[in-house]
Residue, then its C-alpha position, 0 to 999 in steps of 0.5 A: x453535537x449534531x452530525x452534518x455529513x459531507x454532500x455528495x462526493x464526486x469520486x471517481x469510483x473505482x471499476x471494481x471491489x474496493x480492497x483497501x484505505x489508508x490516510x496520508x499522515x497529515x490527514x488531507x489524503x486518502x489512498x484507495x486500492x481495488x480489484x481493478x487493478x489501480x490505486x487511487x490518491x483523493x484529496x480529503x478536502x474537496x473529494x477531488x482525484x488527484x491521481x491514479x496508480x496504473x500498471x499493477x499485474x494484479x488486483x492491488x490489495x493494499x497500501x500505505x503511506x510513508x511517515x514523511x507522507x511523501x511515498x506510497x506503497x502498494x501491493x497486488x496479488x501477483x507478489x509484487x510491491x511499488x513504491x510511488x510519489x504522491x503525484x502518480x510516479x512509479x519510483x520501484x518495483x519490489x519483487x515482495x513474495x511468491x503469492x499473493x500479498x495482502x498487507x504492507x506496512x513502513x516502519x515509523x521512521x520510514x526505512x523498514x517496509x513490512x509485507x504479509x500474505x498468502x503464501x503458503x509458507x507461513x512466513x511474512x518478508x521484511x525489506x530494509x531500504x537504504x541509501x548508497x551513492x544516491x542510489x535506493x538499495x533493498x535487502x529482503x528478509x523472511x520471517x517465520x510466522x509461527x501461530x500455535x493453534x489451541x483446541x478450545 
């Protein structure tokens, strides 16, 4: 088999340092997040912009898809994470942890959003999403991090 790269790209860069990627879960999307302060959704296929997620505080650090592929959720270094639909709509705002965050995950069934970073307490926060009423509510959960450390 012989490997024929895609031409070209038109991509849109970036203003700043690509931190992050992360694939749609049906593979025809991909969310990009920078230093500039933005998050970015490409369509795989044609390499077209679909839209960019603006009004970050900080350098957006990393995001994720939910399992539906419906949401994204992001996260900066100014402690905070978003959740966003996949045309661009700021949906809410997680006060996620003192510091900075630098990882988000959701759990595969999509109720369980996972955030890690650098706060110097050694701990990751978990948050639990549900509904009531129509209404989207979050409980928040410290987890210790316990990381031995072992002389050679």
């Amino acid at each position: 088999m012989r490997y024929s790269p895609h031409p070209p790209s038109p991509l849109l860069p970036h203003n700043d340092d690509v931190y992050g990627i992360a694939w749609h879960p049906d593979s025809s999307l991909l969310v990009t997040t920078s230093r500039d302060g933005t998050a970015r959704i490409w369509n795989v296929s044609d390499y077209a912009l679909i839209t960019t997620l603006k009004g970050h505080a900080g350098a957006v650090l990393s995001a994720t898809f939910s399992p539906g592929g419906t949401t994204i959720i992001t996260v900066e270094t100014e402690g905070v994470g978003r959740v966003w639909d996949v045309q661009g709509s700021l949906l809410m705002t997680l006060p996620v942890q003192q510091g900075e965050v630098t990882s988000v995950t959701v759990s595969p069934d999509g109720t369980l959003i996972a955030t890690a970073g650098c706060t110097g307490r050694d701990v990751a926060e978990m948050f639990v999403l549900t509904t009531r009423e129509n209404a989207i509510q979050v409980h928040s959960f410290v987890v210790p991090m316990f990381v031995p450390l072992q002389s050679p």
